[in-house]
N, C-alpha and C positions, 0 to 999 in steps of 0.2 A: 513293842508293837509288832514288831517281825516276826516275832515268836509266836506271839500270840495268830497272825495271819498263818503261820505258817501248821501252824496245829488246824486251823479251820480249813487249811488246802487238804491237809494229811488225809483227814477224817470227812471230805466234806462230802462224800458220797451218799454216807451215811447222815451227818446231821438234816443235809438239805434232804432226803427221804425220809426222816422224820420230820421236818416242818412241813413240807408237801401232806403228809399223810395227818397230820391234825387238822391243816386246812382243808384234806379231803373229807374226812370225820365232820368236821364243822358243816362243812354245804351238806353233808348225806344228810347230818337230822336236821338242819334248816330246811333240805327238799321232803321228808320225812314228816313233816310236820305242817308244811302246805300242803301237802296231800290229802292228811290226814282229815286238816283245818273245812278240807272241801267234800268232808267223807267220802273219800276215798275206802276203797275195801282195804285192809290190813297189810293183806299179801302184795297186793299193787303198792301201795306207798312204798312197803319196804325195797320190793324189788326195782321200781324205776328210781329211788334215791340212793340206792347199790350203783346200779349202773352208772349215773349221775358222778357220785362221790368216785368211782373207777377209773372212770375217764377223766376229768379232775387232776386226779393223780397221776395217771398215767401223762399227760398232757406237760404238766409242771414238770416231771423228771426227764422227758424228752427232750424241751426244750432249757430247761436251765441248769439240769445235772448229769445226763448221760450223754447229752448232743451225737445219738445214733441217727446213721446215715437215712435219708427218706426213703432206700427201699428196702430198708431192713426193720421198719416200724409197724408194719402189720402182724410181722411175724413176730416182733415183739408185743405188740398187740396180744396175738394168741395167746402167747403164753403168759403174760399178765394177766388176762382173763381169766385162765385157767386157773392157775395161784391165788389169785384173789378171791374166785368163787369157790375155790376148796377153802380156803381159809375162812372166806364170811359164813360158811355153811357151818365148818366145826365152831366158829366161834357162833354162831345164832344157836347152835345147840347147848352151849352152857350158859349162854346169858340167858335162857328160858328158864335154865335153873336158877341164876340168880335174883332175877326177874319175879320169880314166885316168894323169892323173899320178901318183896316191897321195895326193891330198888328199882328208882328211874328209869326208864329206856336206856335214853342219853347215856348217863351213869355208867351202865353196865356196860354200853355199844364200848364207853373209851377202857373199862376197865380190863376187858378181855382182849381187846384190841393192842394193848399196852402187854399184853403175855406174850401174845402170839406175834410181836412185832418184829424181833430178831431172826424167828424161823423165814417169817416171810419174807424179810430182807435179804435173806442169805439164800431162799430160791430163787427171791428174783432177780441177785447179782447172776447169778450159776447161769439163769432162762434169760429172762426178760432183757436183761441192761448185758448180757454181755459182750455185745458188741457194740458197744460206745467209741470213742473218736480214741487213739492208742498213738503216741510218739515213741519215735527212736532217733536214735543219736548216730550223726554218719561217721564212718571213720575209713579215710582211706587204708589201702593195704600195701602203702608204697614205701612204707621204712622211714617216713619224715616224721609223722604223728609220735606222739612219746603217748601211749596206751595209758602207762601208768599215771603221767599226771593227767590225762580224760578220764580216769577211775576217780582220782582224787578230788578233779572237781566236780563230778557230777551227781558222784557213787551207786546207787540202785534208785537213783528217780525217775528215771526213762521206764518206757514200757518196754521196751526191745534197744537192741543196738543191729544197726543196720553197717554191716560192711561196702565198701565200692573197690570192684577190682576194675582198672581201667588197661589194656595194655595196647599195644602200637598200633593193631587192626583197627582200635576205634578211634585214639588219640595218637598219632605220629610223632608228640612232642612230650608225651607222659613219661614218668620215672618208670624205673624198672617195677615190676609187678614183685612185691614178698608173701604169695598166698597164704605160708605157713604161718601167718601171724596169727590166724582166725583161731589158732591154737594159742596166740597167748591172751584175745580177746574174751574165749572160751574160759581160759583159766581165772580172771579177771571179774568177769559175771557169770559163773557157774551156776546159776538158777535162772538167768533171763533168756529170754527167747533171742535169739541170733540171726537175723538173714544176709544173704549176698545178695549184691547183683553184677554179674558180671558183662561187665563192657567189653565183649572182644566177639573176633569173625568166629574162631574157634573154643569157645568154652569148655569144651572136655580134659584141655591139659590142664588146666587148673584145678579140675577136680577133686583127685586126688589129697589134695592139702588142705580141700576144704568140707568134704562129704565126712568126718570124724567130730567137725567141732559144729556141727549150726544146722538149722531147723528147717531154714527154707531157702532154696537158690534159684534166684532170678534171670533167666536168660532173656537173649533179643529172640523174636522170630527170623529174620532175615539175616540169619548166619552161613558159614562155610561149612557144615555137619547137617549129617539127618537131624533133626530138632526130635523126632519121633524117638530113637536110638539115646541122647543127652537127655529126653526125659528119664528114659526107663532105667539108665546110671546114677542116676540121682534118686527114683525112688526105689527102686531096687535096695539102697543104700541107709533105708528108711528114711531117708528128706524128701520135704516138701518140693517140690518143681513151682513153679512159677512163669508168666512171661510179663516180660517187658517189653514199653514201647515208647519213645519219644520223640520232640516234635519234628525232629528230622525226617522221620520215619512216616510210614502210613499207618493212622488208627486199625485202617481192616486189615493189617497185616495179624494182628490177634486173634481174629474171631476166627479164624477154621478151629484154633483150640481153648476157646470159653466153654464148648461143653467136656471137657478133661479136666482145665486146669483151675484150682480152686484162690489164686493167689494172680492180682496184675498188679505191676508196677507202671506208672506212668510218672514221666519227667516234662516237669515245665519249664523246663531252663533251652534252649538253642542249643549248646554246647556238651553232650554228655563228656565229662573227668575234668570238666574245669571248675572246682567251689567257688561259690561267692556270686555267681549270678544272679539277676532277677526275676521273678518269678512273669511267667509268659502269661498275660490273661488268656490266650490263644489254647491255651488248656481247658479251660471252661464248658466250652461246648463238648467237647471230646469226655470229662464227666458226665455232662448232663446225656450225651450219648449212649456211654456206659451205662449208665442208670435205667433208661429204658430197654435195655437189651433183653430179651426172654428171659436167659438165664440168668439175671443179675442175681436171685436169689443164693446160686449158688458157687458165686464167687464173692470174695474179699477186693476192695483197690486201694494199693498206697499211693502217695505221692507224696515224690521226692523233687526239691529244687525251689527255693529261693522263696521257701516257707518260714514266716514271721508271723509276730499276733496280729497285724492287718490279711495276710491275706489268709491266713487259717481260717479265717469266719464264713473265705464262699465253696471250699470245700467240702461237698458232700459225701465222703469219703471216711471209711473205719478208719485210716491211721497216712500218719504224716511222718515224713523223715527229716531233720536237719543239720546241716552242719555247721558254717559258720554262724548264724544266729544264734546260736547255742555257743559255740565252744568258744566263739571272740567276745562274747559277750561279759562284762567285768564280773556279772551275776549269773554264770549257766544255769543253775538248779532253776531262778525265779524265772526264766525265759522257756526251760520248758514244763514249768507249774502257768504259764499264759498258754502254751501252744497245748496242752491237757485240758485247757478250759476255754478253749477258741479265745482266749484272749482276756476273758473275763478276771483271772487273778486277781489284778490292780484294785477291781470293786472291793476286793476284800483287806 
């Protein structure tokens, strides 16, 4: 039976965008055909039971397959739109031709539909769906963590791994900081995306050990350096810059650079370098803040902190980070095949 769920988690991208998309099929010629039923002109049936079947679609993979964030839906929107009406255009063009054979509408609608379903899928991972809800796995950078058995047990089912440097400016009571781990983290998942965030007044000394192995670093606003200056080291270095904020902090300490920075980290825990916390509802409003921000379009928000399959469900946010739910967990891989699917796995 595990096996069997576990192939339907693998692949379940895909099956459920094919089952979405028969059941889209099914309402276009049911709407298609009331239309028609009410003579309707040709062209109208067809195109208001296009749209119909679209949105359908679109509709079902939002909410039960890709669980993309609510301000990132119109723009998925778009480009679904786009894909789709290129696609029903080339496909209305051969099923004309099939169609002159003496085959069905119907018939033809799933026959061509059923060619061209792979392409379509594979532009709308690329466009549409690609930014759905993404987990990473936390790992401090303090020398306790044994890297390789959190390889062993998790192996490449995280979307990312997310490192935490914490050192004595943030936490007075923290281990010693071993930055140059990110390099054996690196070696470890050499395909998967990498970020930091580091928890300290001055984040520039760590740099160094961390700007060769990982993709995006996370700093606070309210540090001891020009923040301005620690950007430009970071991208200069071809990494992503990011900022960070948590609940200690003030939310508007971010916003002078949301129109720069294309990456926030936000923490729900009281405590930044303590794992195992609870997750703060106190966070809530501070997303849903986020969310209405001008530029929400063009940034990204994680959050990190005391993320489980309950409370992953009120996050509206592309990607989530965990630690001990995941790595104390007797099952890591199935805890983050829940936090992948807001929790839904179990159904399966």
């Amino acid at each position: 039976m595990y096996s069997f769920n576990y192939f339907f988690y693998r692949y379940r991208f895909l099956l459920l965008y094919a089952v979405f998309g028969i059941i889209s099929l099914f309402t276009e010629l049911l709407v298609a055909r009331a239309f028609i039923s009410f003579n309707f002109p040709s062209y109208l049936s067809i195109l208001f039971s296009f749209v119909v079947g679209l949105l359908t679609a679109f509709g079902l993979n939002i909410r039960f397959n890709f669980h993309i964030a609510q301000p990132k839906r119109q723009r998925a929107l778009l480009y679904f739109t786009i894909i789709s009406s290129i696609s029903f255009l080339v496909q209305y063009f051969f099923r004309q031709k099939l169609t002159s054979f003496g085959l069905p509408m119907e018939l033809s609608r799933f026959l061509i539909a059923g060619l061209f379903f792979i392409i379509s899928y594979l532009l709308h991972r690329k466009f549409s769906f690609k930014e759905f809800k993404k987990v990473g796995v936390a790992i401090y950078a303090d020398g306790v963590e044994d890297i390789k058995l959190i390889y062993d047990r998790i192996s490449n089912i995280s979307d990312f791994i997310h490192i935490d440097i914490v050192d004595k400016s943030f936490n007075p009571t923290c281990k010693d900081v071993k930055a140059y781990r990110a390099e054996v983290v690196r070696a470890y998942w050499q395909k998967k995306k990498i970020e930091v965030h580091i928890m300290s007044k001055t984040p520039s000394i760590w740099l160094q050990d961390l700007l060769p192995y990982v993709d995006i670093i996370y700093i606070h606003a309210e540090i001891d350096e020009d923040i301005q200056a620690v950007f430009k080291t970071i991208e200069n270095a071809g990494v992503k810059a990011g900022i960070a904020v948590g609940l200690n902090e003030k939310l508007s300490s971010i916003f002078p650079y949301l129109d720069q920075i294309k990456y926030v980290l936000l923490l729900a825990i009281p405590k930044p370098g303590f794992s195992g916390q609870k997750f703060d509802m106190e966070i809530l409003p501070w997303i849903e803040e986020l969310n209405q921000h001008k530029n929400r379009q063009n940034f990204e928000i994680c959050l990190d902190g005391g993320v489980n399959q309950t409370t992953v469900k009120y996050l509206n946010v592309e990607s989530v980070v965990s630690g001990s739910f995941i790595l104390s967990a007797p099952n890591p891989i199935k805890n983050i095949m829940l936090l992948q699917t807001s929790g839904e796995y179990e159904k399966y």
